[in-house]
Every structure is written in C-alpha cells, then in structure tokens.
C-alpha atoms as an extended CHARMM CRD file, in Angstrom:
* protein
*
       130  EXT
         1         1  UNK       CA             14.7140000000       -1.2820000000        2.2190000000  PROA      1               0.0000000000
         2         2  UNK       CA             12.3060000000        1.3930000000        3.0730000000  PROA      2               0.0000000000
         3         3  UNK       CA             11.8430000000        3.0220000000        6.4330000000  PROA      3               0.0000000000
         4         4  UNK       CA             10.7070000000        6.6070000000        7.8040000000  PROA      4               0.0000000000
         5         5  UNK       CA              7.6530000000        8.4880000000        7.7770000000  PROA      5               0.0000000000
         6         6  UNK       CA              6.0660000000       10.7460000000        5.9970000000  PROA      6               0.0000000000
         7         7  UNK       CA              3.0560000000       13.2280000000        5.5050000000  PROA      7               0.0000000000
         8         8  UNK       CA              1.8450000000       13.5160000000        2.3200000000  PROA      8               0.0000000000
         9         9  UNK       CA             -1.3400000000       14.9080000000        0.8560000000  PROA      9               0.0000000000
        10        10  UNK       CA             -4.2570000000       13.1650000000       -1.2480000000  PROA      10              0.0000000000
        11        11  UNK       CA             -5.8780000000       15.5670000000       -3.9050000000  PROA      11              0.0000000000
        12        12  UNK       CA             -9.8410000000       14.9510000000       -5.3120000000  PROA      12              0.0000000000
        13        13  UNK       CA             -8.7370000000       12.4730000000       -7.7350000000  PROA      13              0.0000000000
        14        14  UNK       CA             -7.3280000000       10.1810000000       -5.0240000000  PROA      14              0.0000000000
        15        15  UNK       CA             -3.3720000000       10.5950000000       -5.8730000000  PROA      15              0.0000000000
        16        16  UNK       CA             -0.8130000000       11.0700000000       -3.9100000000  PROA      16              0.0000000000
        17        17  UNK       CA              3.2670000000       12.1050000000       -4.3080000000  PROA      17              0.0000000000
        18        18  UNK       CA              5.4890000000        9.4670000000       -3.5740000000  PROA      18              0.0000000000
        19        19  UNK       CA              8.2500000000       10.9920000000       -1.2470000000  PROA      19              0.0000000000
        20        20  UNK       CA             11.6760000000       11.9560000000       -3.2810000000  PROA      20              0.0000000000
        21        21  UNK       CA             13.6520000000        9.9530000000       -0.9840000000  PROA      21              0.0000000000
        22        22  UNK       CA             11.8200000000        6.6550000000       -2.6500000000  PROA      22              0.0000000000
        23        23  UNK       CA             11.9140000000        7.4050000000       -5.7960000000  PROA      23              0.0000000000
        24        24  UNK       CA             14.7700000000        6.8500000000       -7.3220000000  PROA      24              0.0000000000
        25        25  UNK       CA             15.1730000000        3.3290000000       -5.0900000000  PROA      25              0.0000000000
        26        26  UNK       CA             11.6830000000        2.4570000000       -6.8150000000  PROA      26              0.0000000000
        27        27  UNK       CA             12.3190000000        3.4020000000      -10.2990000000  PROA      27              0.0000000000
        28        28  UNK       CA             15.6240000000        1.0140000000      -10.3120000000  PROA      28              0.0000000000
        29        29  UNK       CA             13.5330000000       -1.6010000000       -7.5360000000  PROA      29              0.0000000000
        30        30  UNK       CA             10.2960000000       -2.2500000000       -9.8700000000  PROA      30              0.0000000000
        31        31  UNK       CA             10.4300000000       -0.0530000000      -12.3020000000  PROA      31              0.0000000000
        32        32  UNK       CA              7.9500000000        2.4290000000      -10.6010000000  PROA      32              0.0000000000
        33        33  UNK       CA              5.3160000000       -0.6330000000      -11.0210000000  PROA      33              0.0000000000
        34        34  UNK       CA              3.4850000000       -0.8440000000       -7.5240000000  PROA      34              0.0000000000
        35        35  UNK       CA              0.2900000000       -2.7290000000       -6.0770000000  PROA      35              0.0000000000
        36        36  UNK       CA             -1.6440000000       -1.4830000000       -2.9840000000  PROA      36              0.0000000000
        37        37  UNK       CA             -3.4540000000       -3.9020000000       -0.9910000000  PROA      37              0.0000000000
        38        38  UNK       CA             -5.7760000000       -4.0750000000        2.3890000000  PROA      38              0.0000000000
        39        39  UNK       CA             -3.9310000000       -4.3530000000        5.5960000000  PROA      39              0.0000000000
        40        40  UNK       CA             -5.5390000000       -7.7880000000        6.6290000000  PROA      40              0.0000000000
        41        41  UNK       CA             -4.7040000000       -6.7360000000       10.3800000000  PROA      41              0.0000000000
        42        42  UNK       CA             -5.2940000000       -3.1060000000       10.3020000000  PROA      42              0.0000000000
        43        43  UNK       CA             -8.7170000000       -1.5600000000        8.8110000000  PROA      43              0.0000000000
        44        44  UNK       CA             -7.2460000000        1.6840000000        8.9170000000  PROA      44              0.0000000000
        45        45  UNK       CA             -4.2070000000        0.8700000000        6.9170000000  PROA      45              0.0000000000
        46        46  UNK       CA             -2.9990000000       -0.2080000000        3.6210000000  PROA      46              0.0000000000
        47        47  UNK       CA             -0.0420000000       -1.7310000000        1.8820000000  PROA      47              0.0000000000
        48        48  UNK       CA              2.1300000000       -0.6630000000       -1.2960000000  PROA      48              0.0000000000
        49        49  UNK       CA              4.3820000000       -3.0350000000       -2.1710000000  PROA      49              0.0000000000
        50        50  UNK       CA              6.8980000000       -2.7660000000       -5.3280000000  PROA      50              0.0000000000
        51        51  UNK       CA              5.9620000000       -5.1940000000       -7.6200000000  PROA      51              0.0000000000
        52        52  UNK       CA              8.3660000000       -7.8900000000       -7.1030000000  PROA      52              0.0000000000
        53        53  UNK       CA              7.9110000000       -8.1050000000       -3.5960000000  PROA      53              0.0000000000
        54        54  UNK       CA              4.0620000000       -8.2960000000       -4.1150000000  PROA      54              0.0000000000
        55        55  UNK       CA              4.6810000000      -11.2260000000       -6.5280000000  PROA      55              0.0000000000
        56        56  UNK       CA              7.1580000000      -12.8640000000       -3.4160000000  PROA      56              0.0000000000
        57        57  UNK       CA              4.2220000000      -12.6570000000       -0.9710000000  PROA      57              0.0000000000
        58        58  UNK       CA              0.9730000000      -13.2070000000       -3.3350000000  PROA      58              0.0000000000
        59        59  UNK       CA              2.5170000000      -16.3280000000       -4.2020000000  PROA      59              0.0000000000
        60        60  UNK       CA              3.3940000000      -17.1300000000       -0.0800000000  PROA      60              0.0000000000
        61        61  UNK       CA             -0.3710000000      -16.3270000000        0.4810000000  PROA      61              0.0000000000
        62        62  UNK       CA             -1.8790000000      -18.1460000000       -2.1930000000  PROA      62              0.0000000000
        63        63  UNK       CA              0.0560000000      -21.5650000000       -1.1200000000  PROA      63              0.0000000000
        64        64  UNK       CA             -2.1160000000      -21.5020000000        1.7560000000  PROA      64              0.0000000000
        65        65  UNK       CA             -5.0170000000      -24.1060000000        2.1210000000  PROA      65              0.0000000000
        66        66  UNK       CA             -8.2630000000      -22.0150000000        0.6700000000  PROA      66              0.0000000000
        67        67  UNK       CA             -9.8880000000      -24.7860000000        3.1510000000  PROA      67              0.0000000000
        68        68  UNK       CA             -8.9070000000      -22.5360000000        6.2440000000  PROA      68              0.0000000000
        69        69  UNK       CA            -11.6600000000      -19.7440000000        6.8070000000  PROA      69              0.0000000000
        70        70  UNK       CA             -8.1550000000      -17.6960000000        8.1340000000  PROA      70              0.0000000000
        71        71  UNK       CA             -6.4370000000      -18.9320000000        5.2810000000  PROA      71              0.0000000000
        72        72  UNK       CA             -8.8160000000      -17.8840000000        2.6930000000  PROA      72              0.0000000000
        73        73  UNK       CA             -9.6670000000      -14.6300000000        4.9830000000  PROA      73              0.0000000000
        74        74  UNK       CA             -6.0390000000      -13.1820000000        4.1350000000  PROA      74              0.0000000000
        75        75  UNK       CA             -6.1350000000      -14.5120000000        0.4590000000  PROA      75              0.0000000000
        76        76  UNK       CA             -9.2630000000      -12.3070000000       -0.0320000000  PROA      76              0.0000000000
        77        77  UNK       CA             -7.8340000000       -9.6170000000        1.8750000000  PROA      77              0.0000000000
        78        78  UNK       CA             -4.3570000000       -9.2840000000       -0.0020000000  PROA      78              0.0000000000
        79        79  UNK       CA             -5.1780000000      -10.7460000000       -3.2650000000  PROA      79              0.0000000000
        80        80  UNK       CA             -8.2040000000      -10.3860000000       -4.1610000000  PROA      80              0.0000000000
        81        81  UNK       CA             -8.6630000000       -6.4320000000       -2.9750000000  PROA      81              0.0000000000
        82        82  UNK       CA             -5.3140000000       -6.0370000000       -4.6040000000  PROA      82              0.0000000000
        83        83  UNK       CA             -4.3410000000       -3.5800000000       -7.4920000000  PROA      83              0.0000000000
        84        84  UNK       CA             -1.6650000000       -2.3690000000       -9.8290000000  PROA      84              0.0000000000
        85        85  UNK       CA             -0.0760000000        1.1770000000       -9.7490000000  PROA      85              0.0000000000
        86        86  UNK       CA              2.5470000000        3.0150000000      -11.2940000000  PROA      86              0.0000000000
        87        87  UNK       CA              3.8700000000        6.1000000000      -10.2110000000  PROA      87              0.0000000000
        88        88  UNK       CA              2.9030000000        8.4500000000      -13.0790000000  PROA      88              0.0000000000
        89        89  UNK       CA              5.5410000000       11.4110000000      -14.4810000000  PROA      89              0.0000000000
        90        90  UNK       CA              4.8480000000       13.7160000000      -11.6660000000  PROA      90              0.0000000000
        91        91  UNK       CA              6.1460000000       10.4730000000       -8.9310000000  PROA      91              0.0000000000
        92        92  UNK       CA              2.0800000000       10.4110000000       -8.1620000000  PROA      92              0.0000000000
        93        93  UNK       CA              0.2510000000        7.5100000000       -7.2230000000  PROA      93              0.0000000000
        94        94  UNK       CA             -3.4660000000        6.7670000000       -7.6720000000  PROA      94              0.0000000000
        95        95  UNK       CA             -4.9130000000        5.3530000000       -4.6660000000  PROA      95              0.0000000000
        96        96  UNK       CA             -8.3740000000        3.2700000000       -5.8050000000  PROA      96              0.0000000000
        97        97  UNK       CA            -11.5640000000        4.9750000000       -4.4350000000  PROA      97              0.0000000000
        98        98  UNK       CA            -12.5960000000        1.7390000000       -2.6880000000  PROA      98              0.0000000000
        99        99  UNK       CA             -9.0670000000        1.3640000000       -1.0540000000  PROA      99              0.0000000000
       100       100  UNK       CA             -9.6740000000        4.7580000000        0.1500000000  PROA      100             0.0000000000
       101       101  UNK       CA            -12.9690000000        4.3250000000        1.3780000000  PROA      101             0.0000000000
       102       102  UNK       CA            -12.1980000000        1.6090000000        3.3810000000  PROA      102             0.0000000000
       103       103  UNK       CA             -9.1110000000        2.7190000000        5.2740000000  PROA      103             0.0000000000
       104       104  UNK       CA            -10.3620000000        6.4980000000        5.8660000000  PROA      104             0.0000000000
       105       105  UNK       CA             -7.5300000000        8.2200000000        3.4520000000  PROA      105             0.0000000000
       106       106  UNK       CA             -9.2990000000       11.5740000000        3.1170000000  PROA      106             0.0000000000
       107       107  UNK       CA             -6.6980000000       14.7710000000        2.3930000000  PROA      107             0.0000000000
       108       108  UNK       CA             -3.9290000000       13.8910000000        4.2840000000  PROA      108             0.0000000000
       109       109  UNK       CA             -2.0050000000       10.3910000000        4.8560000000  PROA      109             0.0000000000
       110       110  UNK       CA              1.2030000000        9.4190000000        6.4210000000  PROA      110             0.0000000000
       111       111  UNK       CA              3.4770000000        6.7240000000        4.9510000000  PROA      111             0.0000000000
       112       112  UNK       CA              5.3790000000        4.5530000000        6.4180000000  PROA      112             0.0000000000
       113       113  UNK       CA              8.2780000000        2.4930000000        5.4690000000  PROA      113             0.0000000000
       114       114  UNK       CA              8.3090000000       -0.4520000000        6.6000000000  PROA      114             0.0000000000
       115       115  UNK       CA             11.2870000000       -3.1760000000        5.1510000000  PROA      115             0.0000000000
       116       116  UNK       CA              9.7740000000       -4.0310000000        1.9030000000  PROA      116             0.0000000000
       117       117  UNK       CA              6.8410000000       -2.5230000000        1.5060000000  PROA      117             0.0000000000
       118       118  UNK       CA              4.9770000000        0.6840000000        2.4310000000  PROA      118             0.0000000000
       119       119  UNK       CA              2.0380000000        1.2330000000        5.1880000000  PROA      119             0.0000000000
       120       120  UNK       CA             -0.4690000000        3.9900000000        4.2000000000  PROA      120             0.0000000000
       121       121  UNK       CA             -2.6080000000        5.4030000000        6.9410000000  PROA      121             0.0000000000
       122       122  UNK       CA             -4.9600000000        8.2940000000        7.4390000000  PROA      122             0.0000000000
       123       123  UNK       CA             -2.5110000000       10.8360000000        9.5400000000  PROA      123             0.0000000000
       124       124  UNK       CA             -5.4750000000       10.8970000000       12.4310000000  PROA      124             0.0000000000
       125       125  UNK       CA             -5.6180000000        7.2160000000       12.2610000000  PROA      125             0.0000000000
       126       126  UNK       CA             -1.7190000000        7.0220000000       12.5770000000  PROA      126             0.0000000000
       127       127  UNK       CA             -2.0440000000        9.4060000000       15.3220000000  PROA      127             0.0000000000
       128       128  UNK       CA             -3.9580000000        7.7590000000       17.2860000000  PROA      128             0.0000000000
       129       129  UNK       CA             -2.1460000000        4.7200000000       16.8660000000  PROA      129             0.0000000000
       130       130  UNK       CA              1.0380000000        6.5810000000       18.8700000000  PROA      130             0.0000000000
C-alpha cells in the first residue's frame, strides 16, 4: 500500500528517483517492473502502477464492451498509452517523452501514493489542485 507525497525532480533525459521509502516495498512487490499510464480523468496526471496491479486492472478495463465510446475511451486511455518501466540501479525511472508532454512534467513533479498505484503530477499542477 502506498500513500504520501513527495517532490521529486525530472532531469533532461526524462527520469526521475523513485522515493527510498518505496523502494524496497517495490523491489519485493514487482520486482522493480512498473508501467505508467494516462490518468483517463486527469490531463495533468499520470499513473505508475507495479506490474501486477497493472495486469489486475488492464485486464478489468479490457472486459469492457469496446462498443461503448466511454468504454473504449478508457481502454485507449490506460492501455493503449500504456508502457513498461523498471526502476534502473540508481532507483530511477524513465518517464516516456510523450507521457511527459501530455501531463506538463517539466523539472519538478510530486508523487503521490495512492493505495496501489502511484499519481504523478507536475508540482504547479498539484498545487493548484489544493
């Protein structure tokens, strides 16, 4: 279970530390195996989810009928924009440029934990949000 925030900074090449207090609770979790995702609710904001969990809800989302413009709106959304990470030997994360782009990450982000998965916002985007 994950929960608390924190500020963490995204270098040039798009990566960014995964907090120490995660870290050892995602090594034994998913094996440091991760996917990031759109937030189909929040432009601003994206998910991480350890790869288990990911598997849990892909497979919830893709039971949906495809016939259902909402339906096949979140499929898209989660699924299709999705992507596999791993946190390399310095507990980094790569966040894709177009995942990036989209939500406004820029130099610094804030993650939150949220149950079983992660939000990841621009900080003036979380701000705002308070």
């Amino acid at each position: 279970m994950f929960y608390g925030e924190s500020t963490c900074a995204i270098d040039d090449k798009g990566r960014l530390a995964i907090p120490t207090a995660y870290r050892e609770q995602l090594s034994e979790l998913c094996s440091n195996r991760l996917v990031v995702t759109y937030n189909p609710f929040e432009r601003e904001c994206l998910w991480i989810f350890p790869l288990p969990e990911w598997e849990r809800m892909r497979d919830q989302v893709m039971q949906l009928s495809s016939f259902n413009t909402a339906h096949r709106d979140l499929q898209r959304k989660l699924v299709g924009a999705a992507a596999r990470i791993e946190l390399d030997s310095s507990s980094r994360i790569v966040i894709p440029p177009t995942a990036r782009q989209t939500a406004g990450l820029q130099k610094q982000a804030v993650l939150l934990g949220m149950g079983e998965k992660f939000e990841l916002w621009s900080e003036s985007a979380q701000r705002a949000r308070l």
